[in-house]
Phi, psi and omega in degrees: 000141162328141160039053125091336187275123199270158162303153127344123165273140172292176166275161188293002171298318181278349147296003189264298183308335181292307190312315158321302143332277175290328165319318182279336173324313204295335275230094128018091180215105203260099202283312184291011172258296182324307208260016144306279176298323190285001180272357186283355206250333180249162176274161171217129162250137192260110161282159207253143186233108190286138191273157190312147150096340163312142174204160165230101190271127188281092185221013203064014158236137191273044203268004169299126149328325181280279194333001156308315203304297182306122168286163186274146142300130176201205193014099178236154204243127184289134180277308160235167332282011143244069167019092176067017174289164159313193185239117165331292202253155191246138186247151157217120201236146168286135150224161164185148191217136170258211199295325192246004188226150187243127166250163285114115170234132186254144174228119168245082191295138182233137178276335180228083178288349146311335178258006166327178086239159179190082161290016180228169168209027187275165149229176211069015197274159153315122158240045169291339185300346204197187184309185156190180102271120188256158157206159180217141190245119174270058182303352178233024170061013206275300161091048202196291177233168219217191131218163200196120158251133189210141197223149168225178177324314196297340206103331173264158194269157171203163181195163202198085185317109208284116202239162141004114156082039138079041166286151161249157137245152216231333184278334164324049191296129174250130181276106202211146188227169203207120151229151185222154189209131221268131147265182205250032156244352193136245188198153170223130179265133192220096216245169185205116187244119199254113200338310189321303184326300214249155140273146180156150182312111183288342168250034178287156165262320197215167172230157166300155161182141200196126179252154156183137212246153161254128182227092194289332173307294165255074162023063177244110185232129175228167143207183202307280189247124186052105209256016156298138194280341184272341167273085197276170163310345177238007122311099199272004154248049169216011185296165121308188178232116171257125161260173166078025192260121157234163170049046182238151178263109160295014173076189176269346162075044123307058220258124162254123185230109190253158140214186183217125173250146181227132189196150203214097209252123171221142208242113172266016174302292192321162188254346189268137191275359164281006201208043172264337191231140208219142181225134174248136149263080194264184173202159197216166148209137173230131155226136210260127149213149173309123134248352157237158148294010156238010160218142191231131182235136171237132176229167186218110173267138190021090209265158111243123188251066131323309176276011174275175192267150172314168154273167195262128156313141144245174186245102199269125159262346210258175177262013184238176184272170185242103198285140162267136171305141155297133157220034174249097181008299193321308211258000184290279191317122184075041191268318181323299215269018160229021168254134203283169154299346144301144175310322160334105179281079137336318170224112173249126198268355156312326199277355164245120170107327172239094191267119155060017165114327184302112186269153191231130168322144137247121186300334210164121181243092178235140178256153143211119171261218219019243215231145171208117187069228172253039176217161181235127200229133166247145168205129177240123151227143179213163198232131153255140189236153203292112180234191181018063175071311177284111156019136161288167167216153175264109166255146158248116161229152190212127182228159165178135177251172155260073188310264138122112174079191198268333184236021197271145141199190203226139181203172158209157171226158196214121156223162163252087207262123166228136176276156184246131180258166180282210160276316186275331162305324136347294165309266174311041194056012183100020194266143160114353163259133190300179163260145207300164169243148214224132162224139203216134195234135184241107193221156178223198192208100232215070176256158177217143186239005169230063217260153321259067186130274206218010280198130170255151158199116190242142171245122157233182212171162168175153134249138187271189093229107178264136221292161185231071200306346184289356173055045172209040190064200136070056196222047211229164160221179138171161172241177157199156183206107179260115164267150170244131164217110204246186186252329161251359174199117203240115189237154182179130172255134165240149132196147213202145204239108160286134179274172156298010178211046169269118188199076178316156192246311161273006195248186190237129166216102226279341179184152179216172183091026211225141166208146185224166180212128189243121174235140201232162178203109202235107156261135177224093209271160168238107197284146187273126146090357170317159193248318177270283200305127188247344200209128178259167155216137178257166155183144166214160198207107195251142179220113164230162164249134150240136200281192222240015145241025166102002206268126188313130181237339173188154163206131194219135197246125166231116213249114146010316228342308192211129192241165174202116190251109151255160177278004170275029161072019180234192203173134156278128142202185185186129178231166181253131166215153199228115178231140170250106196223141159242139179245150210270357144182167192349133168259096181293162167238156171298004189231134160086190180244064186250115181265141166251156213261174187271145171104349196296162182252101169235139155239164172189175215224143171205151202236158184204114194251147160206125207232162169202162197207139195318121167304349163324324195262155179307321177250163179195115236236129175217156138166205205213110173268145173225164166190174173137181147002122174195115199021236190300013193210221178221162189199099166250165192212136188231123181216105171261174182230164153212122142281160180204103173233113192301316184211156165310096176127057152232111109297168200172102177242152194201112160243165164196172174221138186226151190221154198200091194243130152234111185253184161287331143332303202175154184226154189193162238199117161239164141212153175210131161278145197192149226193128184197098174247112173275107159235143181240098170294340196172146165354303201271312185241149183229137177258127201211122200253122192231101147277110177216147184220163192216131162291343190259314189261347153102017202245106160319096190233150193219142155256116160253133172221135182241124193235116176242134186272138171258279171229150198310143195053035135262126209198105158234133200239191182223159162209105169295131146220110179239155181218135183250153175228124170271110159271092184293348192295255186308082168325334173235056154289106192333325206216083169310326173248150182250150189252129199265291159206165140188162204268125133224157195209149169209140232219099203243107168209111250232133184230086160296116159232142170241000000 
């Protein structure tokens, strides 16, 4: 800490878990014995090694004599809607591999293949919409982390790193092809996974492995192994067993990936009117290598996210900021192993690379994640360089756990945000650059999936602590937290204590001066044999806040009555909420000039309706209304949805959110419109259109991206953008709308492994 100034020491509650923690280290524990002993409990499939002059042509038929050989994974057991019945429809998978590719051949047999569905063929897309087949591969026998795969009728693929309490990333492209082909038995599926793809011990006897089918017409989900509902497909200790995978060669575990980007940009911003439009040509490179089969060091050079997609707007109505998702290749991959167990973002990787939504080169990107033992390591460093007047910056991030028991741990991070001074800042002896800023976090995690039985319980926590250039302390966090999360009785205590002056430099944080405490209570019962209804819900959810001298600052009781799940996928609810806000300074709105002053007192009482209708169907109607109470006024708000899938390879999402505010100040009207169109020509190539408009910044901005795979990790894409300002004054103004800029850009990019 600056001049010597220390933190607030925290309470001793949130140190009671760390003590708990090492005490149980101590503890005598042989994990590669437990999970020994638990296999006499699971099924195995023995995959098959195909012999010299053996092939396999990927083409979605399973007509080689050798797909005889392998016995099936087969009679899998429903998870919904009859809790441990057979499985309605018969599935049967295959495996068999040569020295460097794991093939997969899947029969998901239908008695009414007319009744199929698979509306997407995009990839990576949600298919909860239509049939699907899923699996997760447990490559290190750990029973902790993963991989997670999904294929539907249509062809398409999705794939996803599978992490701890079964969180995913989704942003994971793995290179792997899947063909698939609908018959007049069901759809077949024919994969080709190449060893290079995945990590793992080459000197392993088995991997996790685990299947599960959707059959959407009747919301019917079975799988492979383990048909408890508290027990999902990316619980990797509810996997199954692949025995007989030996001897393959991972390569040299190189991946080079150059690419070239081209763009062509105009900005009517700019002031010389000669010079608004400006065309760039760059090169990139990124390189992935193994260095062990469970750590990957990755570097990334003169970096451009071209393909990457806009953000979706949001209309913040609230008095704190709003975090937006990363959706950059770079900092997506391998993202786990710098997140703490707690919902806290300590490092949020928006803060690189991007000020304030504006993105700013990056020079240089380097990584390394994964595994050494029983521990999981992150190390970052990135260079931003200095542009449009702001400073470059130097990120240090640094993580590491302790793994322990099958799902337990202990961990800390360490970052670093530092400014560069400039040539002109330079000049003047260095003045106007901050001092670098530092936060270093400590958190652990403590679950059991057999806690009275079959039962999850998890306890997480962390304390933060972050540098104070102001030299006054009080720049600390922590939290704890205990969950039940069960299939009928879903529970949970949270609360976390902010000083006044906390502040992650690289992390995200909506408020500090602040302790809170959130306690929750969801019973979701399942009525036997209803011909409509599959799951009913109760709930309540209490939120208080208090400033750091105790003094009530919100509080919000949010009541339940009735949740209603049917088994056609549709759904109903309705809540209550009884709220309290003291505001601890001006709350401005967004319009007009209307404030509400700091110290005022509002209680207020609002109501909610949300409704949603099974995505199966060609249209499918969702959205959510509110009204009541809202601090000196009223407030009502409507966001409705529409999907729309006319045909297969089509989409059409159409949303919007509308506000209505009447305070004693003053009253005022938002809106925002969205547009979203997907067509999928083919597995491989897609086209994608994003429209969106806002009443607060008046600005249209519209994307088209077109991604064509010529084969995975071969990628080319085109990407359109333009933004409009809608000008309301003079109606017999020639050009109401205005062209702000736009962009095209396009990107090629080759993936060589050794």
């Amino acid at each position: 800490m600056r001049n010597g100034a220390a933190p607030k020491r925290l309470p001793h509650l949130f140190l009671l878990p760390f003590l708990c923690v090492s005490i149980l280290l101590t503890a005598p524990l042989d994990a590669s014995q437990r999970i020994l002993e638990d296999f006499a409990d699971r099924r195995i499939v023995s995959a098959y090694r195909l012999g010299p002059g053996e092939a396999i042509d990927l083409d979605g038929v399973l007509d080689e004599t050798l797909w005889e050989r392998p016995e099936p994974a087969s009679d899998f057991i429903q998870v919904d809607p009859d809790n441990g019945a057979p499985a309605t429809e018969r599935t049967e998978v295959r495996i068999v591999y040569s020295e460097d590719t794991l093939y997969m051949g899947v029969i998901c047999y239908d008695r009414d293949p007319e009744g199929m569905m698979g509306n997407t063929m995009l990839r990576d897309a949600a298919l909860s919409s239509g049939d699907r087949f899923m699996w997760v591969f447990d490559t290190y026998l750990d029973e902790r982390s993963g991989y997670f795969f999904e294929i539907n009728p249509s062809g398409s693929m999705g794939d996803s790193l599978v992490f701890p309490a079964g969180e995913q990333q989704r942003a994971w492209d793995g290179i792997w092809t899947a063909r698939i082909r609908r018959t007049e038995i069901g759809w077949i599926a024919e994969i080709e996974i190449p060893f290079r793809t995945l990590n793992f011990n080459p000197d392993g006897t088995a991997w996790g492995i685990n299947f599960q089918r959707t059959v959407r017409r009747k919301n019917e989900e079975s799988i492979w192994n383990g048909f408890a509902r508290n027990q999902d497909l990316r619980t990797m200790s509810n996997a199954g067993l692949l025995t007989n995978v030996s001897e393959v060669d991972q390569g040299i575990g190189i991946d080079v990936k150059p690419y070239v980007v081209g763009s062509g940009l105009y900005d009517s911003r700019r002031p010389d009117p000669n010079n608004q439009t400006l065309y760039t040509g760059d090169t990139g490179l990124d390189i992935v290598y193994a260095v062990t089969p469970n750590l990957r060091a990755s570097v990334t050079l003169n970096t451009d996210f071209a393909e990457t997609e806009v953000d979706d707007r949001q209309v913040n109505l609230t008095r704190f900021p709003i975090r937006f998702p990363e959706k950059r290749e770079f900092f997506l991959e391998g993202s786990n192993y710098f997140d703490l167990a707690t919902p806290f973002q300590a490092f949020f990787s928006r803060r690189i690379g991007l000020n304030e939504g504006v993105p700013q080169r990056i020079e240089y990107g380097a990584k390394l994640t994964g595994q050494i033992g029983a521990h999981d390591i992150g190390a970052m460093q990135v260079r931003t360089a200095e542009e449009g007047g702001r400073l470059g910056e130097d990120f240090t991030i640094l993580r590491g756990t302790q793994r322990f028991w099958s799902e337990s741990m202990i961990g800390m991070l360490y970052t670093r945000r530092a400014a560069r001074a400039s040539d002109t800042i330079g000049a003047l002896g260095g003045s106007g650059v901050p001092d670098p800023r530092h936060t270093i976090a400590f958190d652990y995690n403590l679950t059991t999936r057999t806690f009275l039985g079959d039962k999850n319980l998890r306890f997480r926590g962390d304390m933060v602590y972050t540098s104070n250039p102001a030299g006054t302390g009080k720049s600390s966090r922590g939290s704890f937290g205990i969950t039940y999360p069960n299939d009928l009785i879903n529970a949970s205590l949270r609360g976390n204590l902010r000083e006044a002056n906390f502040d992650p430099a690289v992390g995200f944080n909506d408020r500090s001066g602040i302790k809170e405490v959130v306690t929750g209570l969801t019973i979701a019962p399942r009525p036997d044999n209803h011909p409509v209804i599959r799951q009913y819900s109760f709930g309540v959810n209490v939120n208080r806040i208090t400033s750091s001298s105790n003094t009530l600052l919100s509080r919000r009781i949010r009541f339940s009555p009735l949740s209603v799940g049917t088994h056609a996928g549709d759904g109903v609810q309705f809540e209550i909420s009884r709220e309290y806000e003291r505001l601890e300074r001006d709350f401005r709105q967004p319009q007009g000039d209307i404030v509400l002053p700091q110290g005022s007192e509002y209680r207020f009482t609002r109501f909610e309706v949300s409704w949603s209708t099974s995505n199966q169907r060609v249209f499918a109607i969702g959205g959510d209304y509110s009204w009541g109470d809202y601090f000196s006024g009223t407030r009502r708000a409507f966001e409705p949805r529409l999907e729309i899938r006319p045909q297969v390879g089509l989409v059409i999402n159409l949303s919007g959110q509308f506000n209505r505010v009447e305070l004693g100040e003053g009253s005022f009207s938002t809106s925002l419109l969205q547009s979203q169109v997907n067509k999928q020509f083919s597995p491989w190539i897609s086209l994608a259109s994003n429209l969106q408009y806002d009443t607060l910044s008046r600005i249209i901005g519209w994307q088209a991206r077109f991604r064509w795979i010529m084969k995975p990790g071969n990628d080319i894409y085109f990407v359109y953008t333009q933004n409009w300002r809608d000008n309301p004054g003079d109606i017999a103004q020639a050009a109401r709308i205005e062209t702000i800029d736009r962009k095209a850009a396009s990107k090629i990019i080759y993936t060589h492994r050794f």
